[in-house]
mmCIF file of the N, C-alpha and C atoms, coordinates in Angstrom:
data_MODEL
# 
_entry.id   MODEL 
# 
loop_
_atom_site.group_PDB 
_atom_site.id 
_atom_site.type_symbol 
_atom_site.label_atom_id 
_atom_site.label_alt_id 
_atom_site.label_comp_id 
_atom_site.label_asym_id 
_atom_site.label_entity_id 
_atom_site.label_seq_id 
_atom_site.pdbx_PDB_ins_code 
_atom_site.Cartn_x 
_atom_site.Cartn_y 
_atom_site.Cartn_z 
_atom_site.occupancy 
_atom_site.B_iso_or_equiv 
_atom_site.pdbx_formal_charge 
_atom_site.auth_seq_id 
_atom_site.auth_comp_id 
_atom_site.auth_asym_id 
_atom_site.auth_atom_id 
_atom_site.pdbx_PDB_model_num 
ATOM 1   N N  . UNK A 1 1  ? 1.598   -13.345 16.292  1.00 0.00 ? 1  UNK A N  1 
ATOM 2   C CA . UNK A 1 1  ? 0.597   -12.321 16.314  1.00 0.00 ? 1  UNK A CA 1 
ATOM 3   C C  . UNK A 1 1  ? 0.435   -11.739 14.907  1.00 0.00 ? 1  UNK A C  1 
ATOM 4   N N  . UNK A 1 2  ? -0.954  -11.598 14.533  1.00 0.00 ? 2  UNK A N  1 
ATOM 5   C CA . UNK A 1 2  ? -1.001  -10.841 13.197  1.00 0.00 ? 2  UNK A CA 1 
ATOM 6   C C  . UNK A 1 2  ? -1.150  -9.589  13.358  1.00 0.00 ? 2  UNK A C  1 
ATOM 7   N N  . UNK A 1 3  ? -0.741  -8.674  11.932  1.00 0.00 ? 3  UNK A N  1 
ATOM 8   C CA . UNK A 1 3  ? -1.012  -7.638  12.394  1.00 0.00 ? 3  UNK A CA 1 
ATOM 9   C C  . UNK A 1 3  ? -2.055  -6.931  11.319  1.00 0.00 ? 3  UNK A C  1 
ATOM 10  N N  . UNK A 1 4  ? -2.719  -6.736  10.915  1.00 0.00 ? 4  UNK A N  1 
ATOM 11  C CA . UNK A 1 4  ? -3.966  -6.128  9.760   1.00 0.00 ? 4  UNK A CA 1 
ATOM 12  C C  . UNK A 1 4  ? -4.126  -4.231  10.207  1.00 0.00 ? 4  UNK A C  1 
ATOM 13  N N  . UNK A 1 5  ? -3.528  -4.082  8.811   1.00 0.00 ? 5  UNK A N  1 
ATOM 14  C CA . UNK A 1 5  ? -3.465  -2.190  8.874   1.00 0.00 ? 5  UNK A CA 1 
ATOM 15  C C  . UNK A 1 5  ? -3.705  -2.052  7.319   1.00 0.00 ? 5  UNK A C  1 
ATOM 16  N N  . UNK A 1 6  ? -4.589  -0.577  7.940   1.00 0.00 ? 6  UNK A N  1 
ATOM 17  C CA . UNK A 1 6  ? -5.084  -0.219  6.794   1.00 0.00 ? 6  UNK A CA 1 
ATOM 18  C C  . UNK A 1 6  ? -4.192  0.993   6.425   1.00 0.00 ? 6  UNK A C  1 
ATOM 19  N N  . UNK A 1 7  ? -4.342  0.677   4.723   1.00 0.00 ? 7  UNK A N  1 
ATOM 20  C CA . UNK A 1 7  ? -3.243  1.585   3.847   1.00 0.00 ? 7  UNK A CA 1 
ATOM 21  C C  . UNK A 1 7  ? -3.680  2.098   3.152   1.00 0.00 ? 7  UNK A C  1 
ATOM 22  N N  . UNK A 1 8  ? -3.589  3.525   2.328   1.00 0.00 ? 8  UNK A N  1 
ATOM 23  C CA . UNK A 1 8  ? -4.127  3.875   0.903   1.00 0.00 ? 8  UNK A CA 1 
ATOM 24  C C  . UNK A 1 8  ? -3.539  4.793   0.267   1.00 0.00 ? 8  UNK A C  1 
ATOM 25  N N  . UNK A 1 9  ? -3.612  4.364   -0.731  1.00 0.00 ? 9  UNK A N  1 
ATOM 26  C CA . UNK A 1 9  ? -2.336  4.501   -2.380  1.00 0.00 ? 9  UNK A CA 1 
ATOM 27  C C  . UNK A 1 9  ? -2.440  5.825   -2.387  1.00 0.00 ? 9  UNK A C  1 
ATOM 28  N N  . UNK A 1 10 ? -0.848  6.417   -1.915  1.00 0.00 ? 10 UNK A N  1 
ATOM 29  C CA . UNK A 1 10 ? -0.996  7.893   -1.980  1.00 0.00 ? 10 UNK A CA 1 
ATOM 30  C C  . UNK A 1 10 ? 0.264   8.152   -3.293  1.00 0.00 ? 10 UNK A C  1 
ATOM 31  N N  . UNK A 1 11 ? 1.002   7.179   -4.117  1.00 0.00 ? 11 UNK A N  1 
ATOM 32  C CA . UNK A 1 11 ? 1.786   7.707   -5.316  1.00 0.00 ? 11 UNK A CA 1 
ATOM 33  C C  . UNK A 1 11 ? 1.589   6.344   -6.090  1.00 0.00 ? 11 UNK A C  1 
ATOM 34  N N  . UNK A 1 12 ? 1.381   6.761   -7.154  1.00 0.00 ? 12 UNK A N  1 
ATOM 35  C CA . UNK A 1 12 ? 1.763   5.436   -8.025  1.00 0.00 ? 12 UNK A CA 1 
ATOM 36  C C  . UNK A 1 12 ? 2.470   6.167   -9.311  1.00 0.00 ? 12 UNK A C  1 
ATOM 37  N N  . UNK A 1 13 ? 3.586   6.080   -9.888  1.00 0.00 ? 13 UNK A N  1 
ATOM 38  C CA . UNK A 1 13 ? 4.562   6.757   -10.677 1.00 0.00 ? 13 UNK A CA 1 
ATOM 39  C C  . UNK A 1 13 ? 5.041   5.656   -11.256 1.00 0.00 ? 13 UNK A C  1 
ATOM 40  N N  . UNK A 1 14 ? 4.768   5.963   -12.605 1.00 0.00 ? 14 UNK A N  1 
ATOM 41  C CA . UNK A 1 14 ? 5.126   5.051   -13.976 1.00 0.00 ? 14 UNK A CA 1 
ATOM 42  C C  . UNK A 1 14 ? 6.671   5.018   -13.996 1.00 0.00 ? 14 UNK A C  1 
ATOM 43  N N  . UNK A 1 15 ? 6.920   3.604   -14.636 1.00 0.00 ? 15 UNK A N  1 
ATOM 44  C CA . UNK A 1 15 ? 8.505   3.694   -15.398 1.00 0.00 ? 15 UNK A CA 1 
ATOM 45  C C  . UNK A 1 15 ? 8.757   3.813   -16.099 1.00 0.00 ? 15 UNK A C  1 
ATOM 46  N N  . UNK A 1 16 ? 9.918   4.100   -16.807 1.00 0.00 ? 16 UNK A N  1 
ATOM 47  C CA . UNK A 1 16 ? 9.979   3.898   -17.899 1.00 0.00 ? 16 UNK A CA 1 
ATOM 48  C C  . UNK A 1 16 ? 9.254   4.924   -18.524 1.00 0.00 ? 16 UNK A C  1 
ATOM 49  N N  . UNK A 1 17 ? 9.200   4.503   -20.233 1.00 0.00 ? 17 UNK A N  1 
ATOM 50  C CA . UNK A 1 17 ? 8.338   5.724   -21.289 1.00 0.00 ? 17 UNK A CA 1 
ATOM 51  C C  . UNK A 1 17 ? 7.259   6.272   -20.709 1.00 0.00 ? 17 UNK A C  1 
ATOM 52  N N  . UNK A 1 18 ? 6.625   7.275   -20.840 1.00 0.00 ? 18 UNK A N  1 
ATOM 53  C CA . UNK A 1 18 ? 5.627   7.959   -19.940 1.00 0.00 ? 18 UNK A CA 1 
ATOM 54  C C  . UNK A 1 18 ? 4.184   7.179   -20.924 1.00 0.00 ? 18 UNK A C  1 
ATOM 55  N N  . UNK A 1 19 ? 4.247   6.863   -22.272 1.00 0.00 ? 19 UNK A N  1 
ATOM 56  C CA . UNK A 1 19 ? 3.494   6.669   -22.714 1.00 0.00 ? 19 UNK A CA 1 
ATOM 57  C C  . UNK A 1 19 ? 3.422   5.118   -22.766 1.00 0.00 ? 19 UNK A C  1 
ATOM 58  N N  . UNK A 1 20 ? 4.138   4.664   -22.497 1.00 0.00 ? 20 UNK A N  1 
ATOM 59  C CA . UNK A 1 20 ? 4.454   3.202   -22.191 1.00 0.00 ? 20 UNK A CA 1 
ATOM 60  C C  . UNK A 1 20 ? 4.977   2.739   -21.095 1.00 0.00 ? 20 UNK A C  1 
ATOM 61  N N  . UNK A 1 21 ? 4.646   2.447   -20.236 1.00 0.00 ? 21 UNK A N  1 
ATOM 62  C CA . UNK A 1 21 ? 5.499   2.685   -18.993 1.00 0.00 ? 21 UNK A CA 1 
ATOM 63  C C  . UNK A 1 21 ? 5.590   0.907   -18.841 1.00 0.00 ? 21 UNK A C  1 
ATOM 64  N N  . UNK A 1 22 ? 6.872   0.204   -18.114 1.00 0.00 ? 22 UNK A N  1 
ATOM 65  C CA . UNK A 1 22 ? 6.403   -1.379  -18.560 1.00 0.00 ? 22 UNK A CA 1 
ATOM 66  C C  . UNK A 1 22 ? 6.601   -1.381  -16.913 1.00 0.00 ? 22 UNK A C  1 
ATOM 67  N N  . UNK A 1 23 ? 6.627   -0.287  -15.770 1.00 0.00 ? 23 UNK A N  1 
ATOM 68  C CA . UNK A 1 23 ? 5.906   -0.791  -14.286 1.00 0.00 ? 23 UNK A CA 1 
ATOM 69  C C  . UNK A 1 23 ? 5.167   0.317   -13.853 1.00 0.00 ? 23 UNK A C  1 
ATOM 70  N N  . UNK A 1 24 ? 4.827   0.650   -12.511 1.00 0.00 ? 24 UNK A N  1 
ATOM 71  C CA . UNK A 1 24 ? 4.770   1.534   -11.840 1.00 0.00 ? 24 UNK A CA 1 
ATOM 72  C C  . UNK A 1 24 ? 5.086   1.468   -10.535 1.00 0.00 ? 24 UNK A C  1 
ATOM 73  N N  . UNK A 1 25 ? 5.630   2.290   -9.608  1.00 0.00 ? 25 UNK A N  1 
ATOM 74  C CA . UNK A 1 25 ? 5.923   2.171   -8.083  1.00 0.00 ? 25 UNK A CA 1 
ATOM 75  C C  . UNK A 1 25 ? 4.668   2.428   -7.667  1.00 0.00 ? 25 UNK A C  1 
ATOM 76  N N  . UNK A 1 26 ? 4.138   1.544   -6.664  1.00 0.00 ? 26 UNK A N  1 
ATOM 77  C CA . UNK A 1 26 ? 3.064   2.298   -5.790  1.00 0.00 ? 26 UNK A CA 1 
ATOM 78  C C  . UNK A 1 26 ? 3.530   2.548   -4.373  1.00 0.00 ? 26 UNK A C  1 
ATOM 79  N N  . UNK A 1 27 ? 3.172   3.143   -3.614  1.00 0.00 ? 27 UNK A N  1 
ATOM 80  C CA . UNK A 1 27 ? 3.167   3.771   -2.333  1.00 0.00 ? 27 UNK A CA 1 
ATOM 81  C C  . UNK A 1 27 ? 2.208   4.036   -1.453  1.00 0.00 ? 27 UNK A C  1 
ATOM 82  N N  . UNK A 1 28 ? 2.131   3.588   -0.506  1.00 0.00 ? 28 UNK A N  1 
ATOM 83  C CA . UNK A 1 28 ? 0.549   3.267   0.371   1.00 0.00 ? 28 UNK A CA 1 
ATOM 84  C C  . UNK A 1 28 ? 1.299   3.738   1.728   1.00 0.00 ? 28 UNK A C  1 
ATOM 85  N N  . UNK A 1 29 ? 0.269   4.466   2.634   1.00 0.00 ? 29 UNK A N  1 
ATOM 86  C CA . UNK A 1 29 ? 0.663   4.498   3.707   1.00 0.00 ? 29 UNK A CA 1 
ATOM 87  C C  . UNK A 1 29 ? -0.338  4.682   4.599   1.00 0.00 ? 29 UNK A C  1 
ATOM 88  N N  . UNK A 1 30 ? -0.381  4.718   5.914   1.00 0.00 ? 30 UNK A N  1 
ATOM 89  C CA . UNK A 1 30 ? -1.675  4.399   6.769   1.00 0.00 ? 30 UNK A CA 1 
ATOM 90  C C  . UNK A 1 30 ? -2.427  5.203   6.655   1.00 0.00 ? 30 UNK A C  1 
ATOM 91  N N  . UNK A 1 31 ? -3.845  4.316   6.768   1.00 0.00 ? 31 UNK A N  1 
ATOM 92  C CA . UNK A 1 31 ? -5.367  5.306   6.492   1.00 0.00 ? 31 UNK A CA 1 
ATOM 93  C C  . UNK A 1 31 ? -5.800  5.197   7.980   1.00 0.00 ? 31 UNK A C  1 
ATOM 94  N N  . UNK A 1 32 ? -5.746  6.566   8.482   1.00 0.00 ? 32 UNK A N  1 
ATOM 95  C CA . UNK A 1 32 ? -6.049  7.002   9.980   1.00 0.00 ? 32 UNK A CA 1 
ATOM 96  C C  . UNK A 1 32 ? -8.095  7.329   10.112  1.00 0.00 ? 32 UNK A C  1 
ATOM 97  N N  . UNK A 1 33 ? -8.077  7.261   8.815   1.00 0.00 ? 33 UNK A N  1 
ATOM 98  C CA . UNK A 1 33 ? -9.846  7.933   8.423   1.00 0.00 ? 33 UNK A CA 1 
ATOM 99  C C  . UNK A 1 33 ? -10.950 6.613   9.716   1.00 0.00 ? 33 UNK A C  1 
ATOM 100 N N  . UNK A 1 34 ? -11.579 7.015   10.387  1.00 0.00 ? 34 UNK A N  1 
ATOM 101 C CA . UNK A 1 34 ? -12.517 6.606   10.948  1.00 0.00 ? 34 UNK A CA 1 
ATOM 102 C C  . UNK A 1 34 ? -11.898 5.240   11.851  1.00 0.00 ? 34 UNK A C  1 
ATOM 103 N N  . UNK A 1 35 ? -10.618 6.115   12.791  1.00 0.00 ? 35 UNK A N  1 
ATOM 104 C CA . UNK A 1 35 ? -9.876  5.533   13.542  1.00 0.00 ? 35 UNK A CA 1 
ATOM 105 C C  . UNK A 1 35 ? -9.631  3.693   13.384  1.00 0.00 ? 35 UNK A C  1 
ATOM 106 N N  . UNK A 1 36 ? -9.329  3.630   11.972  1.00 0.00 ? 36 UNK A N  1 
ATOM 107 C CA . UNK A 1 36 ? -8.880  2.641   11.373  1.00 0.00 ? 36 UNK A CA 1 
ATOM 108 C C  . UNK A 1 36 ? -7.150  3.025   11.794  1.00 0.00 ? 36 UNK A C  1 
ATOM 109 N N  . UNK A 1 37 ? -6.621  1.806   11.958  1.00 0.00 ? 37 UNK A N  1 
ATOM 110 C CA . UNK A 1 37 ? -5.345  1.130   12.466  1.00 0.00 ? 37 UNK A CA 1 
ATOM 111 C C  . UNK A 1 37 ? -4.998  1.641   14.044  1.00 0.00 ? 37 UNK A C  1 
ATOM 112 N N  . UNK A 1 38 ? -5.784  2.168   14.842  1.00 0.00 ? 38 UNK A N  1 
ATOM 113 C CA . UNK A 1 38 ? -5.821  2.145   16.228  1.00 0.00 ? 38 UNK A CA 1 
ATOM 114 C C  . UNK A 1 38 ? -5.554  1.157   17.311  1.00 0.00 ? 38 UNK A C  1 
ATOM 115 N N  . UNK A 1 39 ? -5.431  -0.108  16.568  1.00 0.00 ? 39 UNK A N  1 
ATOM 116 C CA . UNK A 1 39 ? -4.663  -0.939  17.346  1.00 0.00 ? 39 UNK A CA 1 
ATOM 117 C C  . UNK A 1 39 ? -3.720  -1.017  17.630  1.00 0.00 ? 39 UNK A C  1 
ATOM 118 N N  . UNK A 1 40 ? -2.383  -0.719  16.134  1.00 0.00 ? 40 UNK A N  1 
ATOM 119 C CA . UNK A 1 40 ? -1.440  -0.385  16.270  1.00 0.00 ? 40 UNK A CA 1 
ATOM 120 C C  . UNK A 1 40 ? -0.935  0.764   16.139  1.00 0.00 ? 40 UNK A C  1 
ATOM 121 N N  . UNK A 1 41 ? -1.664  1.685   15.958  1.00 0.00 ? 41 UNK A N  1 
ATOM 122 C CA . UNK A 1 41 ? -1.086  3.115   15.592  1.00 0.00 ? 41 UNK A CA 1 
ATOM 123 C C  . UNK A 1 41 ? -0.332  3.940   16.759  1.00 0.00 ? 41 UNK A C  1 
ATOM 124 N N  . UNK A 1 42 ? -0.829  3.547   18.180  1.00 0.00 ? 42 UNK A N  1 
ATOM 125 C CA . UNK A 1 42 ? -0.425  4.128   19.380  1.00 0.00 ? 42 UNK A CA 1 
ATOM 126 C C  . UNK A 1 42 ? 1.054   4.154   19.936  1.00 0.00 ? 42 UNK A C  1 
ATOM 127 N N  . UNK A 1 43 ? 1.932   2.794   19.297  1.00 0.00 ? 43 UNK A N  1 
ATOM 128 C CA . UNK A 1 43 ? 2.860   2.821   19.400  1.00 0.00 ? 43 UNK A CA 1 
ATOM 129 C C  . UNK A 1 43 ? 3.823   2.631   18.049  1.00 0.00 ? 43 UNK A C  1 
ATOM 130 N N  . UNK A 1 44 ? 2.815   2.546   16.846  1.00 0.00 ? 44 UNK A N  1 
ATOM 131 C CA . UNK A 1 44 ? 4.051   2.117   15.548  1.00 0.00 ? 44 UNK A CA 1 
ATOM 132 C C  . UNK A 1 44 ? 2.919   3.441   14.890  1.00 0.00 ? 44 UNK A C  1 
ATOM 133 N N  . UNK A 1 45 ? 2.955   4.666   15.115  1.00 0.00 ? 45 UNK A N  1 
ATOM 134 C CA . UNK A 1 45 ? 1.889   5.552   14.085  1.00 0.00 ? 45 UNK A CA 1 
ATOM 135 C C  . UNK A 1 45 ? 2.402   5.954   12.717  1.00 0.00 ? 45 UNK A C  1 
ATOM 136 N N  . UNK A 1 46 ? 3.806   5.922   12.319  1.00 0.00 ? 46 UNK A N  1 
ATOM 137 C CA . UNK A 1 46 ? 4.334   6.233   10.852  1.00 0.00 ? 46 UNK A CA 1 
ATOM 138 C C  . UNK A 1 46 ? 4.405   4.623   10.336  1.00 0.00 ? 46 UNK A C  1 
ATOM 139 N N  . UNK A 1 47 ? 4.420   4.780   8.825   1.00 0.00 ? 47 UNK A N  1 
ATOM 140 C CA . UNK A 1 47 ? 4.957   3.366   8.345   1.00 0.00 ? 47 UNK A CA 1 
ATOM 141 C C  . UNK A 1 47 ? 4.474   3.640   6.769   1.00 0.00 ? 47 UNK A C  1 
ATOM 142 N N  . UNK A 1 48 ? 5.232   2.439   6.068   1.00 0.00 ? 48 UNK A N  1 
ATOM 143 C CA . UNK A 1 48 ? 4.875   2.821   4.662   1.00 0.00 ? 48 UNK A CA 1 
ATOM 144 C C  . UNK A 1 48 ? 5.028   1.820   3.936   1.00 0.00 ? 48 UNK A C  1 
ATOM 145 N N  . UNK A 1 49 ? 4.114   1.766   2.706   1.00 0.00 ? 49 UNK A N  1 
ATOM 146 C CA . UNK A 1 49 ? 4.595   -0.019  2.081   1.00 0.00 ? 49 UNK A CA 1 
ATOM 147 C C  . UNK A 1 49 ? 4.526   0.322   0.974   1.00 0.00 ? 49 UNK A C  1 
ATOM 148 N N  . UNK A 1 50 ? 5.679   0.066   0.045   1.00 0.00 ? 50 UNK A N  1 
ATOM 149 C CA . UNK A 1 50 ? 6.355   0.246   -1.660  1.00 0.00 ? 50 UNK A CA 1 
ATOM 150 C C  . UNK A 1 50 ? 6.218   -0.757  -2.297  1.00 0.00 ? 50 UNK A C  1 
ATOM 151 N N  . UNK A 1 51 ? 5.857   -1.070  -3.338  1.00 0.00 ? 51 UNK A N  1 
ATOM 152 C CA . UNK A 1 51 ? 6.013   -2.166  -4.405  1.00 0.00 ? 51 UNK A CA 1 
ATOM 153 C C  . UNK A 1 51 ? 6.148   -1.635  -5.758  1.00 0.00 ? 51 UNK A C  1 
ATOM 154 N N  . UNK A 1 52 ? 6.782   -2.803  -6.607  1.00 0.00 ? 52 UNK A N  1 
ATOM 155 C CA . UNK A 1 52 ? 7.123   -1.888  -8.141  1.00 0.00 ? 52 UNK A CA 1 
ATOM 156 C C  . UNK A 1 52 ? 5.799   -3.030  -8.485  1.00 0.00 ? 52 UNK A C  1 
ATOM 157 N N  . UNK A 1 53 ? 4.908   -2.781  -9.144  1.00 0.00 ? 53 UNK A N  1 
ATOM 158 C CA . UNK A 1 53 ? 3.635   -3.379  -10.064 1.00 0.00 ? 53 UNK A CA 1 
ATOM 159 C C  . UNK A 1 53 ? 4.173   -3.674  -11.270 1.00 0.00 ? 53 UNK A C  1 
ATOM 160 N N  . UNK A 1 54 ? 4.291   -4.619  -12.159 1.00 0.00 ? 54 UNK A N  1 
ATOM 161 C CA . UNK A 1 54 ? 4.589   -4.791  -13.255 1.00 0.00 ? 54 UNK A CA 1 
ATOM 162 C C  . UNK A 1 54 ? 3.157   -4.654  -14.225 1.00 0.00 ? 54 UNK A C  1 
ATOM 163 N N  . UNK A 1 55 ? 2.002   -5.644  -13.378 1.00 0.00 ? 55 UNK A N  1 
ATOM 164 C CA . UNK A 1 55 ? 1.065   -6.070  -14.367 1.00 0.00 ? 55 UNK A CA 1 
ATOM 165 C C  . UNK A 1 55 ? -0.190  -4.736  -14.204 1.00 0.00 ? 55 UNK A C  1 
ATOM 166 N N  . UNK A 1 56 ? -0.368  -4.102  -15.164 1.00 0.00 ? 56 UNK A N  1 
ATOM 167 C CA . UNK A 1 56 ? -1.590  -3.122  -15.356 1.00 0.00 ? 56 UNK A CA 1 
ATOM 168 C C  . UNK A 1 56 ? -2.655  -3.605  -15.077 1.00 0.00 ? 56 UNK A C  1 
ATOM 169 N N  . UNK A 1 57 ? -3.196  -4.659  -14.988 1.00 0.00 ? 57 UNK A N  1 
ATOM 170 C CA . UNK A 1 57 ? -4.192  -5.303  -14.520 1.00 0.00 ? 57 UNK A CA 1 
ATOM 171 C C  . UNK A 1 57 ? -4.373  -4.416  -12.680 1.00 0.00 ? 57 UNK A C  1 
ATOM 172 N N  . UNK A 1 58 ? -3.207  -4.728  -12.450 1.00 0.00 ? 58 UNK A N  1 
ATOM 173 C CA . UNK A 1 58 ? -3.225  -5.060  -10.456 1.00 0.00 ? 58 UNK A CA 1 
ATOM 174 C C  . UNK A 1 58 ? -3.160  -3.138  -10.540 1.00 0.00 ? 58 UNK A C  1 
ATOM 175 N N  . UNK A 1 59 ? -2.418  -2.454  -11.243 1.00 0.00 ? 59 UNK A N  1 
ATOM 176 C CA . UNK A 1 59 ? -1.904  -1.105  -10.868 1.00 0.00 ? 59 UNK A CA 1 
ATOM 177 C C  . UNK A 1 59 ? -3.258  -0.518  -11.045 1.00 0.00 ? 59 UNK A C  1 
ATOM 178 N N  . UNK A 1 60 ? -4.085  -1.018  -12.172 1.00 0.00 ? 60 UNK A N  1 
ATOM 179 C CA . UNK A 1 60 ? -5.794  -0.294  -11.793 1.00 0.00 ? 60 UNK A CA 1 
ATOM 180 C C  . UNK A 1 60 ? -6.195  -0.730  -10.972 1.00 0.00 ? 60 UNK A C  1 
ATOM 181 N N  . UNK A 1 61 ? -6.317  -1.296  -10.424 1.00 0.00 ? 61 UNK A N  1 
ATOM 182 C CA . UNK A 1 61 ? -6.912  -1.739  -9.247  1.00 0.00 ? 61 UNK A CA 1 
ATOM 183 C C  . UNK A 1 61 ? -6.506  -1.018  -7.872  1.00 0.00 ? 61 UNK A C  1 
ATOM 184 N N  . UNK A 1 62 ? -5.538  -0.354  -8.145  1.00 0.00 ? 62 UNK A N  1 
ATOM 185 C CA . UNK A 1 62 ? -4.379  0.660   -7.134  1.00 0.00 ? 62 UNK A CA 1 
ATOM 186 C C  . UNK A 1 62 ? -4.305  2.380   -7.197  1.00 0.00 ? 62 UNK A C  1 
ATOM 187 N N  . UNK A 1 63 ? -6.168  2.455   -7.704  1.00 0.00 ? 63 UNK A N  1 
ATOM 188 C CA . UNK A 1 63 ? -5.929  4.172   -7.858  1.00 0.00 ? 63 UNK A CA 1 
ATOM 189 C C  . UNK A 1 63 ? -5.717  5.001   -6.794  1.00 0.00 ? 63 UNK A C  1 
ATOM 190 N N  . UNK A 1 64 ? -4.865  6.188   -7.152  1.00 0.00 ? 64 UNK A N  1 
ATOM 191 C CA . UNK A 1 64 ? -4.599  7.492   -5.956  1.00 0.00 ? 64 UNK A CA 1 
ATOM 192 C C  . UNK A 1 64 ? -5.963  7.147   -4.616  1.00 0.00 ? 64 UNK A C  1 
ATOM 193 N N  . UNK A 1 65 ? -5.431  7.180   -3.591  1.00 0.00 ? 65 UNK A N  1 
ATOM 194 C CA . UNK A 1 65 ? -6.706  6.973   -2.661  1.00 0.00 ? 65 UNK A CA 1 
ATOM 195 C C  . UNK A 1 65 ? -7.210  6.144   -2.245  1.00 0.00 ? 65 UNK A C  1 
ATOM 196 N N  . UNK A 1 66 ? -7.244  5.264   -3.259  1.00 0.00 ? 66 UNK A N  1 
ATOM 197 C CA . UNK A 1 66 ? -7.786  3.830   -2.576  1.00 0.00 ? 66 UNK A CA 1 
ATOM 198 C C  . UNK A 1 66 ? -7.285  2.776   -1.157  1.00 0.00 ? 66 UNK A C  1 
ATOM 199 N N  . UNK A 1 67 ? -8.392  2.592   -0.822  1.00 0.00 ? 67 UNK A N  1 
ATOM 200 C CA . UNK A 1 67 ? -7.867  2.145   0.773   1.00 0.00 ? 67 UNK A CA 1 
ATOM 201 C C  . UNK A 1 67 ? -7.702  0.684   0.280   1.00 0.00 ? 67 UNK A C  1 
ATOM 202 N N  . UNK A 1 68 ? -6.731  -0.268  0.937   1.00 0.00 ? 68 UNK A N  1 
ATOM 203 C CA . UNK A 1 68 ? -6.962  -1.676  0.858   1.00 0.00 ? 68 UNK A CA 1 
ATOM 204 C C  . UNK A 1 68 ? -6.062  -2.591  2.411   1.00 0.00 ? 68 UNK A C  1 
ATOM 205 N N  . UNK A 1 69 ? -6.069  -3.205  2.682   1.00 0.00 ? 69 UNK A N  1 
ATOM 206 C CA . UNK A 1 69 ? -5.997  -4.176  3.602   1.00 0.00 ? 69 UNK A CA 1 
ATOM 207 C C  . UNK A 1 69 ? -4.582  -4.921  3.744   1.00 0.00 ? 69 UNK A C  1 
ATOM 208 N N  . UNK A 1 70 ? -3.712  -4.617  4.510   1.00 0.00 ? 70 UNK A N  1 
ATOM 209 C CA . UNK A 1 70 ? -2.351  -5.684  4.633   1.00 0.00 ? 70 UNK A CA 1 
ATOM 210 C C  . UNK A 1 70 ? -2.402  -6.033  5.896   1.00 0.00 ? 70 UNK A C  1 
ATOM 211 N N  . UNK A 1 71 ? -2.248  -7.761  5.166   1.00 0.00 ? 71 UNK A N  1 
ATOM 212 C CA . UNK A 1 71 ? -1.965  -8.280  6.727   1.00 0.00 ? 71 UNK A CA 1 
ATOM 213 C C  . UNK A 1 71 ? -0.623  -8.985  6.912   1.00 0.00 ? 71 UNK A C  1 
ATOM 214 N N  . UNK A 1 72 ? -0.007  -8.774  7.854   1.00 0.00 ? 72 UNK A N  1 
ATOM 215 C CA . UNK A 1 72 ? 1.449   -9.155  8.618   1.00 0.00 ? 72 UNK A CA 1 
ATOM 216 C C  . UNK A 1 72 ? 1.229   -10.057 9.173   1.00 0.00 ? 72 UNK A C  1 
ATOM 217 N N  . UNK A 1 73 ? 1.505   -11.348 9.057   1.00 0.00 ? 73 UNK A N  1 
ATOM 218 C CA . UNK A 1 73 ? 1.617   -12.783 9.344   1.00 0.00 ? 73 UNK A CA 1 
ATOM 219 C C  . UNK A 1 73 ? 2.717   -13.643 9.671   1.00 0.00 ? 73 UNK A C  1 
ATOM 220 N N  . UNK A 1 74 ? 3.731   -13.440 10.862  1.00 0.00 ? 74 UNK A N  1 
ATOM 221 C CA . UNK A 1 74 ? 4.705   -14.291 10.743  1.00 0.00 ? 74 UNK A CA 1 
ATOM 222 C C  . UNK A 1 74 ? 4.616   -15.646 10.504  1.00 0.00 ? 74 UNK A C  1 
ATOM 223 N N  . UNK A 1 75 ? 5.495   -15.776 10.148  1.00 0.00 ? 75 UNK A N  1 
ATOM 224 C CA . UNK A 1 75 ? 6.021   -17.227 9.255   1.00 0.00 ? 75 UNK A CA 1 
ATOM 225 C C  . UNK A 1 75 ? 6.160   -18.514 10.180  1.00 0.00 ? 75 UNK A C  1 
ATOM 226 N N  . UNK A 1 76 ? 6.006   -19.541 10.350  1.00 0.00 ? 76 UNK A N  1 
ATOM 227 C CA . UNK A 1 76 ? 5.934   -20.084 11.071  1.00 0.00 ? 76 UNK A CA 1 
ATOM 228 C C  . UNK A 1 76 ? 7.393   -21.143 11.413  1.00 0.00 ? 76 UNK A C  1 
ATOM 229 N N  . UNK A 1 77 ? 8.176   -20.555 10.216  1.00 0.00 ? 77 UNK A N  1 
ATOM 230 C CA . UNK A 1 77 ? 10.134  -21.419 10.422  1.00 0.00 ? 77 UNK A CA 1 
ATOM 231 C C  . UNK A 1 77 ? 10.995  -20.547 11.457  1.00 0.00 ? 77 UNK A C  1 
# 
């Protein structure tokens, strides 16, 4: 079963030098806005997904707020 929930970037906090930072943590957690993740929200309603970003490219792409899309796919081994 897949599972597709929507998330949006509520911390992203640099490493390292503030003026150089060589990652950032981001932090996403469910976007409830216009009863998005109601499939699963009824019985799994908290949850949260962390990653450290290395490449500045991907971390703009990851501003405060932004909603984006994870999907949960078991593996098939």
């Amino acid at each position: 079963m897949m599972v597709t929930a929507k998330f949006k970037v509520t911390r992203c906090d640099p490493q390292g030098d503030s003026d150089k930072p060589w990652a950032h943590n981001v932090l996403m957690t469910p976007d409830y806005s216009d009863g998005r993740n109601k499939e699963w929200a009824e019985a799994t309603p908290a949850g949260s997904f962390q990653m450290t970003v290395k490449n500045i490219l991907a971390v703009e792409q990851l501003p405060l707020g932004k909603s984006v899309t994870i999907q949960i796919i078991p593996d098939e081994d």
